[in-house]
N, C-alpha and C positions, 0 to 999 in steps of 0.2 A: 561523544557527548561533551567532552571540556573543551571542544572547540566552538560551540554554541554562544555564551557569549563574547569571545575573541571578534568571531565574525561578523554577530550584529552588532558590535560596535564598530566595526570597522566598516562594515554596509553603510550603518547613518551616519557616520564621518564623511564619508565619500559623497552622497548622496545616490548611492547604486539599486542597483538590484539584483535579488539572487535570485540562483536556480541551483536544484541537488539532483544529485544521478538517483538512480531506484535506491540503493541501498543507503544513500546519504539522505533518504525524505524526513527521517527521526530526530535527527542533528539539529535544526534549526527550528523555531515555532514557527506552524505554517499559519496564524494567526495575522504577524504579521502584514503591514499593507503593502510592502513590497519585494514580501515575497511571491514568487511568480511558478511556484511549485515545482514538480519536477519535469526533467526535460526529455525528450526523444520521442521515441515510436510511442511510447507507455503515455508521452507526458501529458501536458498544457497546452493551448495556443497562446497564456501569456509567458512561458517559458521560450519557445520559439520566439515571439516578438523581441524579446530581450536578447536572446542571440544573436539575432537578425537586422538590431537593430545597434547593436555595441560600439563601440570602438576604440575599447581595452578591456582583457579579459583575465582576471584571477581564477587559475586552477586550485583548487583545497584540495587536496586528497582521495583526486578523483580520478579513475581512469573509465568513465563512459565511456560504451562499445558505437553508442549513435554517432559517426564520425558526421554522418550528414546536417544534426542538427547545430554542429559549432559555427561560428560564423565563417564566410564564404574566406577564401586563402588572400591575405592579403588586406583582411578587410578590419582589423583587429592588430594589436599590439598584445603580448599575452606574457605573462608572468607566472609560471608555477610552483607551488611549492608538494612537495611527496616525500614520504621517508625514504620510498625506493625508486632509485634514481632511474633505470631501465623503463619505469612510468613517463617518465618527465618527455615531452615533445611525443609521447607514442601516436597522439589522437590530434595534436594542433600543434602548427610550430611553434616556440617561444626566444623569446629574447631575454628573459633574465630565467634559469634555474634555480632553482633554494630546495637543496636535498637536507631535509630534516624535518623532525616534530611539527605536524601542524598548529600547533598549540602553541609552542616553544617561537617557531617563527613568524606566526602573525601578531604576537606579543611585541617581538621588536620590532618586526614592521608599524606597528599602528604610530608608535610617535613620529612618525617618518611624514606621516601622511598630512596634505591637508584640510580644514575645513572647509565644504562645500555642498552645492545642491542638487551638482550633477544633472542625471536628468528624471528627479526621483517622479516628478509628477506625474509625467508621460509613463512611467514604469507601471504607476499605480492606475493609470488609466487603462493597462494592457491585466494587470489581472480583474478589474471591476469587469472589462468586456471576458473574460472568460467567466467570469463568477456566473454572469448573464446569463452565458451561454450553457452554462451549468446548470443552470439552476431550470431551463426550459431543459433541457436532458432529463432529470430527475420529474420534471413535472408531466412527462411524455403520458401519453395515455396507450396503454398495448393492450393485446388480447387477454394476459393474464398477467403478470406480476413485473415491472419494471425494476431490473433489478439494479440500477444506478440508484431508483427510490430506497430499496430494500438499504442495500449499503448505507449511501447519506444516511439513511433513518438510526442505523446503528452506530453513527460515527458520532452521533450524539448522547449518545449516552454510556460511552467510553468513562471508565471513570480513570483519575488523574494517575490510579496507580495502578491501572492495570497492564498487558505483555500483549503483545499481538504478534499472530505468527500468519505469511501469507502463503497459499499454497503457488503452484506453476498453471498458467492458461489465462483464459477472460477475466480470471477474477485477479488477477493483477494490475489490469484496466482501473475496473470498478476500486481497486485501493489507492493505486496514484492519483485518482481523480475525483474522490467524491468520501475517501476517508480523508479527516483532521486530524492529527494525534492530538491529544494535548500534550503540553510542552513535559518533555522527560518521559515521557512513552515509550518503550523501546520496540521494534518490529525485527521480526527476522523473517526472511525468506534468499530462496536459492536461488541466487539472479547469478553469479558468473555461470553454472553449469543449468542453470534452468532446469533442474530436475523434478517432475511429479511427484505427489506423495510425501511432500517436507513440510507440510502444516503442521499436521499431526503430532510427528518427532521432534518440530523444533517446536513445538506446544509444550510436547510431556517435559522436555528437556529444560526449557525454560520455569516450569512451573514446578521442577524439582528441585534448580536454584533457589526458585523464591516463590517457595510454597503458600508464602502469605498476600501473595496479588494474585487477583484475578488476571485471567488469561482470554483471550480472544481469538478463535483461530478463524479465516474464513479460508474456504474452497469448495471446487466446482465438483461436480458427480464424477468425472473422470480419475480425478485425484484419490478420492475417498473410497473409490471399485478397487485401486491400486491399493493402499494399502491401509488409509483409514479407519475403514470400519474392523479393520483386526485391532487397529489402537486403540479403539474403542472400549473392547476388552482389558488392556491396562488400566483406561481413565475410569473406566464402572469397578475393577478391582481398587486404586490408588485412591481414590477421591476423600476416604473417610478418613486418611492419611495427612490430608493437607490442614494447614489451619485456615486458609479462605478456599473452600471449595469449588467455588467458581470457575468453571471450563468450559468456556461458550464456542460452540463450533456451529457455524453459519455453511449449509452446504448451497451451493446457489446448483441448481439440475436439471437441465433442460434436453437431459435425455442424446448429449452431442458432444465432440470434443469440440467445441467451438473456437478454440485458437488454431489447431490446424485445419480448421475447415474455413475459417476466414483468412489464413493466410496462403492456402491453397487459393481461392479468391482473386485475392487481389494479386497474387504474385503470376499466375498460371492461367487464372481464368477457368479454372476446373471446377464442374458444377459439382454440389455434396456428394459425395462416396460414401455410403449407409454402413456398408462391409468394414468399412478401417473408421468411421467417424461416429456411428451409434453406439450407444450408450445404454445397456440394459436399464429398463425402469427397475425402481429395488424401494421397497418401503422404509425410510431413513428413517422417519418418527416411530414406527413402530417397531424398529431393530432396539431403536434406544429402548424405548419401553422393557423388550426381553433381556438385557443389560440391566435391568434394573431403574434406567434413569427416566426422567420424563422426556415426553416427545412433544411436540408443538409443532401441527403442520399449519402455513399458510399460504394460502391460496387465493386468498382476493386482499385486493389495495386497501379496502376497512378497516383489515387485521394488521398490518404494517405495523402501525405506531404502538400497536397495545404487544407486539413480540420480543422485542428486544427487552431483558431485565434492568430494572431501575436501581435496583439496589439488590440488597443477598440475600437470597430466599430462606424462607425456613422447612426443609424438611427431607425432598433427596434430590433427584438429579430430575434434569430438565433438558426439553431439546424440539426445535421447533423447524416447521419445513415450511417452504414455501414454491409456487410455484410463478416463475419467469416468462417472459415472453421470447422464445425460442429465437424470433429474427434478430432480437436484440443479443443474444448470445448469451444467454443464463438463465435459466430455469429454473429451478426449486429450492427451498432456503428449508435447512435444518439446523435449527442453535440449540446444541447440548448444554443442560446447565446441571453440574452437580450442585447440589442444595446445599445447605448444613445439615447431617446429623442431629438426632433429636440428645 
């Protein structure tokens, strides 16, 4: 996060554009007009146009595993800087290495640099056409709940101080693409080992640092069968514990593991396998309910904008479902919200 404004200044210096790996989406406002969000399999089409379109490249402290999304070999001049040098050159060649503090060293870099306009405008024209194209994603009409809408719908009404934790699967789609933080938001999930099941614990974990922000966890029915709804049992015990009680879990449920059944897909060409890819149905609003806290299921597009909480409830715990349209790959939406205490 202290490299946040290093970089945007040195972005509108240059006249460039960025892009962040998954774990780097928190670092910079994605507010921004030329920012072009994150990149790879997970990302943007304007994070790819900017790769694709470069022709000198700043690494920050990043080692992206999408080797396919850097610019083509040869096509780039590239510059990185890492604490740890065994990073440096791992994912793109480079001509200049800078092993140290990202902070530290784009601080002396910046006077180095000159003023210019780059090619900020064409940048900004590469995310306006994804915003487009985004924004007809979310407006999709499906059979039941569109859960690109669901997301967007809750990425607005994040409040500035709250923690967001994401789980493994489809629903890390739907966060590279259609959540906004606002700026100083912090997100955790478990992108080098991609492991199921880390919503929840890096929820409690985070909300036990900083008891006094609301939390926001999202993840899919696969995650939450794995070990969620036993943490749930923590968060219906802890909550009365917290001074902003707030612990919003969005389960998106469509009844599928949907990230290995679409990458089975496109990779294999193998049609769904029910045996390794279904997904017990399980009543998520009304588990919360026997936990004590409120359940909120939804099910039709109406309900969308009235589910996500606007402010702190007053009285105990809250938690809302919803249901997705299955070919879109997300299904059903449950947001736990502990209340305050009377």
């Amino acid at each position: 996060m202290s490299r946040r404004p290093i970089c945007q200044s040195k972005a509108s210096r240059l006249g460039t554009g960025v892009t962040t790996s998954l774990l780097g989406k928190p670092v910079l406002d994605e507010a921004l007009t030329y920012h072009c969000g994150v990149m790879g399999h997970l990302g943007t089409t304007a994070s790819t146009d900017l790769m694709a379109g470069c022709d000198t490249l700043l690494i920050v402290g990043s080692n992206d595993p999408w080797a396919e999304f850097y610019p083509a070999p040869g096509q780039a001049r590239a510059v990185q800087i890492d604490i740890t040098a065994r990073n440096i050159g791992a994912k793109y060649p480079v001509e200049v290495a800078l092993v140290g503090d990202a902070a530290d060293t784009l601080d002396g870099l910046l006077p180095l640099l000159p003023e210019r306009q780059g090619w900020r405008s064409e940048v900004e024209g590469f995310v306006q056409t994804w915003q487009e194209a985004a924004e007809q994603h979310i407006q999709q009409e499906t059979d039941s709940l569109n859960p690109q809408r669901v997301v967007q719908e809750l990425s607005t009404h994040l409040p500035t101080d709250a923690q967001v934790s994401v789980d493994v699967g489809s629903v890390v789609y739907w966060y590279t693409r259609y959540v906004q933080l606002p700026s100083g938001v912090p997100a955790h999930l478990s992108s080098t080992l991609a492991s199921m099941g880390s919503a929840m614990p890096y929820g409690i974990a985070a909300k036990l640092l900083h008891p006094d922000r609301p939390l926001v966890a999202l993840a899919g029915d696969g995650a939450m069968q794995m070990n969620g709804l036993s943490e749930f049992i923590t968060v219906a015990a802890r909550w009365r514990d917290w001074a902003d009680p707030r612990f919003v879990v969005l389960v998106l449920n469509n009844g599928d593991l949907s990230e290995v059944s679409w990458e089975q897909r496109e990779m294999e060409g193998d049609p769904r396998f029910p045996t390794s890819q279904e997904v017990p149905a399980f009543p998520y609003a009304e588990y919360a309910e026997l936990l004590g806290l409120n359940g909120i299921r939804v099910d039709d597009e109406s309900q969308v904008a009235d589910a996500p909480p606007r402010r702190r409830p007053p009285a105990r715990a809250t938690r809302s479902r919803g249901v997705i349209a299955p070919r879109i790959a997300a299904v059903a939406i449950s947001a736990f919200v502990p209340l305050d205490s009377d």
